[in-house]
N, C-alpha and C positions, 0 to 999 in steps of 0.2 A: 770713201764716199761713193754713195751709189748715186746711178742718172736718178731724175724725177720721176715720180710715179706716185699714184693713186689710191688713196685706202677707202675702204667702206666696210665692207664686211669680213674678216677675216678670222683665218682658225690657222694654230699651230699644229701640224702633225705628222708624228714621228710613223716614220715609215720605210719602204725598201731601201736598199743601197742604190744608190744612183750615181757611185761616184764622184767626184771631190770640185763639180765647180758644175757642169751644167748634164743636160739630159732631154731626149725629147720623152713627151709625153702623149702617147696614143689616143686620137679620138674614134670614136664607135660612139654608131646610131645617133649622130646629125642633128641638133635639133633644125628644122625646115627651115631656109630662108625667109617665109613669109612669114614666118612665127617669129622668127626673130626681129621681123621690122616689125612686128603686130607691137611686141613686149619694149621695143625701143618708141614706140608710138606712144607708151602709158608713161604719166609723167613722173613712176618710178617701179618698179616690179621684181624681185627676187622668187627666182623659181624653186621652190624644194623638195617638188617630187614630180615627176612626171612619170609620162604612160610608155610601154617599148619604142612607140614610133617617134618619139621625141616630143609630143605632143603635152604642154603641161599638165598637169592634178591639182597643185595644191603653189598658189600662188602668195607671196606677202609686200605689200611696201606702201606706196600711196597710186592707188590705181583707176583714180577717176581727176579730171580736171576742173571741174565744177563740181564744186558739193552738190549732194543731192536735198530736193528739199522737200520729196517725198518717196512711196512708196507704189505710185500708179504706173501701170503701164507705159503711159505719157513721159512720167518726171524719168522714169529709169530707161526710156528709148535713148536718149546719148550713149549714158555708160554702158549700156549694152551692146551699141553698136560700135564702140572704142573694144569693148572685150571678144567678142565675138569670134574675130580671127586668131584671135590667141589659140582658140580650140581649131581651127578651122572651120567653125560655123557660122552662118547664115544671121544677122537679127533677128529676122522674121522667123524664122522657127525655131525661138527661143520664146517661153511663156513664161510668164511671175506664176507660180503656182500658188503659192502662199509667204504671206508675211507677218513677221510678229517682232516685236521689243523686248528685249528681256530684263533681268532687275538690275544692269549693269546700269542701260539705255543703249545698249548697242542693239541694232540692226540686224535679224537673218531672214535674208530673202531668198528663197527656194525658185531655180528656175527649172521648167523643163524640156526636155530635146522632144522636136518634132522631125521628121523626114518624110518629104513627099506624100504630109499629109495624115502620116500615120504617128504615132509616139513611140519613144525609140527607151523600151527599158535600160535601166543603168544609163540611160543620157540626163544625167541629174549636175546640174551647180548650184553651191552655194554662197550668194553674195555677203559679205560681215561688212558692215557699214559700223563708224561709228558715231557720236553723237555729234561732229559737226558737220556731219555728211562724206565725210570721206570713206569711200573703200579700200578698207586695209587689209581683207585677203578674200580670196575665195578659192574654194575646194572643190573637186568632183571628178567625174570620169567620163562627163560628157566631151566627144570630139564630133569631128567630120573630115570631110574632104573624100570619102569613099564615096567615088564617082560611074561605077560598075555595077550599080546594085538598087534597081528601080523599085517601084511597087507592085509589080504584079508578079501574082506566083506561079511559080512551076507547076507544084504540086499544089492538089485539090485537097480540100480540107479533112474528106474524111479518110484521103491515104493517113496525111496526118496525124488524126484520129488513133489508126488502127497500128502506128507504126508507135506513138508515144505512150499506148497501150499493152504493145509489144517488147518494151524495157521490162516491162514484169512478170515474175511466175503468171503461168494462165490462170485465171479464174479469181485471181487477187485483186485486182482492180476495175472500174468500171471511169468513162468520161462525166466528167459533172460539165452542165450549161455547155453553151457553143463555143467553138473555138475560135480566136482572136488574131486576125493579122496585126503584125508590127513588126519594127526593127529591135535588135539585142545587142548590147554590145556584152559579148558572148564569154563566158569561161576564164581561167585565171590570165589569159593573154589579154583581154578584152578585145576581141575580133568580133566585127560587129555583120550582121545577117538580118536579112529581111527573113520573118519564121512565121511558125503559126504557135500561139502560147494555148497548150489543151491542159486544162486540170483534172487531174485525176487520184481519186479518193477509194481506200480498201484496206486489206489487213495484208499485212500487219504494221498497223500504223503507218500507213500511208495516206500524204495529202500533198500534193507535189502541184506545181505547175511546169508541165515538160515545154520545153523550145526544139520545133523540128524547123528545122530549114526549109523555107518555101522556096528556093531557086537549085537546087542539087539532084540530081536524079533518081539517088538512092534516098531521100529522104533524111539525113544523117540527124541523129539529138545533137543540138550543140550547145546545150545546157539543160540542168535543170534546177528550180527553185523551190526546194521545200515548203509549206506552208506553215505546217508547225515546226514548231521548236521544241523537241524533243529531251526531255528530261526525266456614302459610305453606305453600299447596296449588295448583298451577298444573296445569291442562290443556288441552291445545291440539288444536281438532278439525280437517280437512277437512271443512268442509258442500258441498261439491262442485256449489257451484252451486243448491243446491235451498233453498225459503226453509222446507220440514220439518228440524228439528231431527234428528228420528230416522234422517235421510238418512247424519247427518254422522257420519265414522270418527277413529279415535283417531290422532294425530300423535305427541303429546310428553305425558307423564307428569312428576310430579313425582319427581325422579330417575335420569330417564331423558336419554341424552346428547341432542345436539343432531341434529334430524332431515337427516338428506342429502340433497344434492341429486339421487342418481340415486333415491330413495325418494319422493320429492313433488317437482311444479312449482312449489310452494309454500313448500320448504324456508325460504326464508329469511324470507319470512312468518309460519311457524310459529315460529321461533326467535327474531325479534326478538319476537312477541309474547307468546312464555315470558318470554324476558329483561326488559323493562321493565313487565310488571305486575307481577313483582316488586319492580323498582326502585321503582314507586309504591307496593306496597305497605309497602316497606321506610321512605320517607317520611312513610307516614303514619301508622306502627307508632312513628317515633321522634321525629316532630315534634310529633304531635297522641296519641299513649298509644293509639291506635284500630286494632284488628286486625282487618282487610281492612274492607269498605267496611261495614260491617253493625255493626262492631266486634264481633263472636261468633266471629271465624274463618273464616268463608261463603269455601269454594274457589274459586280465579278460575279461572274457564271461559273460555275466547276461542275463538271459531271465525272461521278463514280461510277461503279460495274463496268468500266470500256472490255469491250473486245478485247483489248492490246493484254493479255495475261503475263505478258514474257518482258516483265519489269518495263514498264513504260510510264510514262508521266511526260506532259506537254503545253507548250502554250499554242493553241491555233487561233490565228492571225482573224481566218473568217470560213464562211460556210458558205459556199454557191447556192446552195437551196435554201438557205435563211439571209437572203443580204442584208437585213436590219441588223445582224448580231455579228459584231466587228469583236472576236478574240475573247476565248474563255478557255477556262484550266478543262484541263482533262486524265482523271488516274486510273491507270490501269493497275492491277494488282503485281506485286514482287511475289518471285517463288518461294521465299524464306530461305533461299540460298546465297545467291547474288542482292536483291534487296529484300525488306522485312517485307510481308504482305500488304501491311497498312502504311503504301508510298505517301497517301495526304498528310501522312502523320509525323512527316520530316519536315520542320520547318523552313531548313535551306534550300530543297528542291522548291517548295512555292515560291519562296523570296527567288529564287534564283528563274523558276517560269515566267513571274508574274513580271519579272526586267524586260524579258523576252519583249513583253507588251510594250514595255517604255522605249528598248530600239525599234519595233515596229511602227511605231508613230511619232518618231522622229527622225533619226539616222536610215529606216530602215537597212540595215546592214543582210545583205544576202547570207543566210545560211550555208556558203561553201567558200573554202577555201580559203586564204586568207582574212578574208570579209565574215566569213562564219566561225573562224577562230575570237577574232573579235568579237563578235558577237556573243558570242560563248563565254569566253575572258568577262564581257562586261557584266551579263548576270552571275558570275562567280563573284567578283569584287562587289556586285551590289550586297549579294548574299551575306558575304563577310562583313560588310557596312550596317546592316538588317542586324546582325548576330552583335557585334562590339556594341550596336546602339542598345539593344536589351539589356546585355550584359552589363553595361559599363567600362569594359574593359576590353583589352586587347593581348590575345595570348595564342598558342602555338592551335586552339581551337578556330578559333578567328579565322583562321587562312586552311584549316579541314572544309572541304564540301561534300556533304551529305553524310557526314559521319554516323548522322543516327541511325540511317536504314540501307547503309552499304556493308555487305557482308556482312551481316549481325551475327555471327560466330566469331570473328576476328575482332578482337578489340584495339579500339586507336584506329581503324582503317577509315577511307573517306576514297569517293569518287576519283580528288582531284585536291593536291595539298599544293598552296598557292606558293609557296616560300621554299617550296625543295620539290619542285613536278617530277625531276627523276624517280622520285622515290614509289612515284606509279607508275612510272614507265614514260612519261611525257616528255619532248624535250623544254630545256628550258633555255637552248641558245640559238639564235636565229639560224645560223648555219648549219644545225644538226636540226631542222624540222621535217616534219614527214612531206614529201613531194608529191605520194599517190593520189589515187581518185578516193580509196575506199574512207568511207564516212564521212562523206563529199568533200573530200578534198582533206583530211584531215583536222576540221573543226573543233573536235574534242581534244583530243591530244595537243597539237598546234598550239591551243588556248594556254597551252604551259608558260609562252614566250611572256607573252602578254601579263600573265597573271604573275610570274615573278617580276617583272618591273612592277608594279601594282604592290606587290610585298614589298620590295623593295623600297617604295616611296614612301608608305606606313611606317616600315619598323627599322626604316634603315640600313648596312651593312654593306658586305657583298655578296658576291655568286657565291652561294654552297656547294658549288664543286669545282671553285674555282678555274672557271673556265676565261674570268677575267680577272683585273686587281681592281677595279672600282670600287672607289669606298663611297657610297651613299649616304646623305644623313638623312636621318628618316624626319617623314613631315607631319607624320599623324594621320590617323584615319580619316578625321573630318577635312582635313583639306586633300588629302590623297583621293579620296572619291568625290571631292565637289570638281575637282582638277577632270577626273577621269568623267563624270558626267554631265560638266559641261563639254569636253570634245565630241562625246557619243550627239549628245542631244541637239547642239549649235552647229559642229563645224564636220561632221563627217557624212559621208553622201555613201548610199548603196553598196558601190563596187570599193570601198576603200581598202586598201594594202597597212600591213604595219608601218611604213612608213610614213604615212600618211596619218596616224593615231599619235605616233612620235612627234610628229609638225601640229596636230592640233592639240596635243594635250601642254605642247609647248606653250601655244599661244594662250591654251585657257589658263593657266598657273600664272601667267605673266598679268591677262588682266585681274586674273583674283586676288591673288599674293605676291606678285610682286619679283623680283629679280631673282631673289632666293630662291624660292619657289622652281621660279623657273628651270634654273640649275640644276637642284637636285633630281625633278623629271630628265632633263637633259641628260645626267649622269647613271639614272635608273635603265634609261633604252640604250646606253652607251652598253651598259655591264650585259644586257642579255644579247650584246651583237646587231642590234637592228640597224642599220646605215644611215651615218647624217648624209646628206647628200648637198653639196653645195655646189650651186650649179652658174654658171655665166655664159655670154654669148659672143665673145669677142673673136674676133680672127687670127689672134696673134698668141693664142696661149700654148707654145709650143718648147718651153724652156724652163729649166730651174735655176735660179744664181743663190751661189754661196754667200753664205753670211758669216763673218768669223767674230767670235762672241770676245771683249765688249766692241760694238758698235755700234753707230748712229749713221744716219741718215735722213734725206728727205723725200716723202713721198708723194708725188701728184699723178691721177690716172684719171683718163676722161671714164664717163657713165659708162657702164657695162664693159670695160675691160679687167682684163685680169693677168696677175702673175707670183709665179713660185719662191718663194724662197728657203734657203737649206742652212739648218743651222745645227751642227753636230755638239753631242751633249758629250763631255767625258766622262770616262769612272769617279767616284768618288765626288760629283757634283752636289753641293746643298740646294742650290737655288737655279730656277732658272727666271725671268723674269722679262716680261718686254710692256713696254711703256709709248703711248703716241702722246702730243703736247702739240697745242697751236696749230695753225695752218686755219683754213675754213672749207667748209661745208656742210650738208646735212642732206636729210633724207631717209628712209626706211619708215619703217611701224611706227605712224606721230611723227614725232621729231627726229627720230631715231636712223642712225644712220645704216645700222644692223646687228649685226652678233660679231663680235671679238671672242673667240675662243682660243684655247691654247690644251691637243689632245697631244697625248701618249703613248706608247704601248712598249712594255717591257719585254724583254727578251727577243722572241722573232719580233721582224716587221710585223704589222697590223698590215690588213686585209685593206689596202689604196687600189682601188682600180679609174678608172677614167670613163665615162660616156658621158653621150647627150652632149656633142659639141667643144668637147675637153673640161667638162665640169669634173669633179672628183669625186667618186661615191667612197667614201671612206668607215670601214666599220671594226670593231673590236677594239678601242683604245682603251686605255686604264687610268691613265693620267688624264685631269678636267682641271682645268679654268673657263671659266666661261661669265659675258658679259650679255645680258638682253639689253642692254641701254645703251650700247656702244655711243659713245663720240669721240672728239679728236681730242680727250683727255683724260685717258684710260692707263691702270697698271694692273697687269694681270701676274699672276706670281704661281709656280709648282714646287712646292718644298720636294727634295728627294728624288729628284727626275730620275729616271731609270738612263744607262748610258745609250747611245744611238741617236740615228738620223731625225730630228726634224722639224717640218716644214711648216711656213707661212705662206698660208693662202690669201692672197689679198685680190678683192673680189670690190669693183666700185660700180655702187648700186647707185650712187650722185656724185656727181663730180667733187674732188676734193682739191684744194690747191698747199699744196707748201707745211705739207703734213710732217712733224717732226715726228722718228721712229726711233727706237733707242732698245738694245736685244742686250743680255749679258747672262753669262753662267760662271758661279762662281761657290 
């Protein structure tokens, strides 16, 4: 019999050797002591992702003490000033930016970061209430506590100017509108800088907004933000070549027949690209309830003849010299080498632009680096959702992107093949993903990760190169993308990281579908490597103890502590199984006291490391059990356990008393 201790949330996983009774376990990167009485201060909180400095991202549990009983400034001043120190910020310069209900009746309210007056890009949270007012998660990558970094600048605005102008071949770009002080919190580290934000538009296909540092003496870029997106009201212009909007002449109207060929050399440019931003918008009018990409209506713009000749196609967000006109298509012509000449006449590139539009007015996800892989990934899987809906069907087409006018000499080729991304060169395991700057940060490619979990949840299976043994069952198109577009739309903020896409498409499969559901996402981001991350803040998590299979025990731990345990599996193993019964407590998401899980990994250990205060980031399992409803009368069971080390995580998010435990392999 073991002493007492405390269950709430826990996961089995098999891991390094650590030798046959106990071990300590290395902490890195702290989470802060005032974070940790912030999160002991909520009257319940499980952290599942946070930022380098310990600082959370992506919060779940019951994290408000009074229901809310509205949505004003006023009614959300408590919970706000309960959360606030979580990030290390201020109340007061946190703003409601907007609020809305969705068809659940849950709650997302958008707050945004101010500092010293200014708005601090990428300082975005988002509150998820549900319908009895409770806050049961919020997400983002707003922090503070950078105490070194005032509002006045170093640098003058048109060094600025001339310095963010200077990222480009000469003569290629030109500044649009005046440039903007404010804070950023900065690049894939998110390090955050008082800057000057200057937009700058040219060829070849450039629409960027640079960040140059207003306190540094060389001026340094420390970021930049694409504008476009690079790939029932319809208008279709002739830009005639010129990359000024005001250039461009009227083609096709909404109602208006189809333009001629002796009227435009464009003709048929302009008329495919009438015809399928309808068809996308028709798809996502009747798949996802959502009217044009804005969901308000916002008229689809497309302009042919661009500048961009060298296979271009795009969605831009907006125009500095037109601010009335928020995001319109834009095709530039394929060589007939790399793409066909007539890009509007690929129906997945539009569906896959016009997505563009739906994270821009909602998640807004930055176009680089992790966040613009996402982003990326999310107009592919729309694309595929767009294709299976016409079709009816779902097939090895399905999950091709851009097949009709990528390398049109090669047949069967595609952009970007969601269900085998090696097979264009993309990785599709977390740990083999591209680390560089080039194609800001690896965006395109990167999006491989993402889009085979996404295949994976559709059609089921595992890794086609076996880089895992995850068996997935598939869940279907339509709920595989209602899952993945409600994370994008509800729960994901600017700067989000894949792990942070894995903790919301969790939560959104749980409230759509239900436990199953949820699983199978859980089991989909397991197989392509992406890190669950289970985090605690106790002071004593410094040990593992042996558990020799069968046994029982009883478990009581106060809130927020945590501890190890090791249970070695033998060859020849059918089952392994562990079971809790009785005792009291509760707590987590609703009623919920958290996740019971039970991971794997055959052969080598699995990739267990430690930070953020001795939490465990754990990634590559093979082997899944797993519970969203966790309580204290649960049996989780793994036919065929692979032999090796492992672990139970037991993690108390509320206090539990006299929790019966019961392990056995047999």
């Amino acid at each position: 019999m073991h002493s007492p201790r405390m269950l709430s949330a826990l996961a089995l996983v098999a891991g390094c050797s650590i030798g046959n009774h106990k071990s300590q376990v290395v902490r890195q990167n702290p989470v802060p002591d005032d974070v940790r009485a912030a999160l002991r201060a909520l009257p319940q909180a499980q952290v599942v992702a946070v930022h380098e400095s310990g600082i959370p991202r992506f919060l779940v549990g019951r994290l408000n003490a009074q229901p809310l009983t509205g949505m004003s400034a006023a009614e959300m001043s408590p919970a706000i000033a309960a959360l606030a120190p979580v990030f290390r910020l201020e109340p007061q310069n946190l703003r409601v930016a907007s609020a809305r209900v969705d068809e659940l009746g849950k709650s997302h309210i958008w707050i945004a970061q101010q500092k010293n007056g200014l708005p601090v890009v990428n300082g975005d949270l988002r509150l998820h209430v549900d319908g009895s007012g409770t806050i049961y998660s919020v997400s983002g990558s707003a922090y503070d506590g950078v105490t070194d970094i005032d509002a006045t600048a170093a640098v003058a605005a048109d060094r600025a100017v001339a310095k963010a102008v200077a990222q480009y071949p000469a003569g290629t770009v030109s500044p649009i509108g005046a440039p903007r002080l404010l804070y950023i919190i900065a690049g894939e580290h998110g390090e955050m800088h008082l800057a000057w934000e200057v937009a700058v538009r040219g060829r070849p296909a450039v629409d960027d907004k640079v960040y140059v540092d207003a306190k540094t003496a060389n001026a340094e870029v420390v970021d930049v933000h694409p504008v476009m997106q690079p790939a029932l009201s319809r208008t279709v212009f002739d830009l005639h070549a010129s990359v000024n909007l005001s250039d461009a002449t009227l083609l096709r109207d909404e109602g208006d027949p189809p333009v001629a060929a002796a009227d435009s050399a464009f003709a048929d440019d302009a008329n495919a690209a009438f015809d399928n931003t309808g068809k996308a918008f028709d798809c996502y009018k009747q798949v996802f309830k959502r009217d044009s990409f804005d969901g308000e209506g916002h008229p689809l713009f497309s302009f042919v003849d661009a500048p961009f000749s060298n296979n271009a196609a795009f969605f831009a967000v907006d125009d500095p010299a037109n601010p009335d006109l928020k995001g319109f298509m834009v095709f530039g012509r394929g060589d007939g080498v790399l793409f066909s000449q007539n890009m509007s006449a690929d129906q997945d590139i539009t569906d896959h632009e016009l997505a563009h539009g739906i994270t821009f007015t909602t998640s807004g996800l930055v176009p680089h680096f992790e966040s613009g892989a996402l982003n990326e990934s999310f107009s592919d899987a729309m694309a595929a959702t767009c294709d299976a809906f016409r079709r009816n069907t779902v097939d090895a087409n399905t999950f091709k992107i851009g097949e009709q006018s990528f390398t049109p000499a090669v047949a069967g080729d595609a952009i970007r093949v969601m269900n085998d991304p090696a097979r264009q060169g993309d990785p599709d395991f977390y740990a083999d993903r591209f680390l560089g700057t080039a194609d800001n940060g690896g965006v395109h490619t990167n999006a491989g990760i993402p889009n085979l979990a996404f295949a994976l949840e559709v059609a089921g299976g595992k890794h086609p190169r076996g880089r895992s043994r995850t068996f997935v069952n598939a869940l279907g198109i339509q709920k595989a993308s209602k899952i993945l577009f409600r994370a994008n739309t509800e729960f994901l903020t600017p700067d989000a990281k894949m792990i942070d896409e894995r903790a919301a498409e969790l939560l959104a499969a749980q409230e759509l579908f239900g436990p199953f559901a949820a699983f199978q996402t859980f089991k989909a981001w397991n197989a392509v490597g992406v890190p669950i991350a289970l985090f605690d803040f106790s002071d004593d998590f410094d040990e593992v103890e042996q558990v020799d299979a069968p046994d029982s025990f009883v478990v009581s731990l106060d809130r927020t502590k945590t501890q190890l345990f090791q249970i070695d599996v033998p060859d020849g193993a059918s089952t392994l199984i562990f079971q809790t019964r009785g005792g009291t407590g509760g707590g987590g998401p609703g009623d919920n006291t958290g996740h019971l899980a039970i991971l794997g990994k055959a052969g080598s250990p699995p990739s267990v490391t430690t930070a953020f205060d001795g939490s465990v980031i754990a990634a590559d399992f093979d082997e899944v059990a797993f519970s969203d409803n966790f309580s204290t009368n649960e049996t989780l069971q793994i036919d065929n356990p692979p032999p090796g080390p492992f672990f139970v995580l037991v993690f108390a998010a509320q206090d539990f008393l006299n929790v019966g435990a019961f392990v056995d392999v047999y």
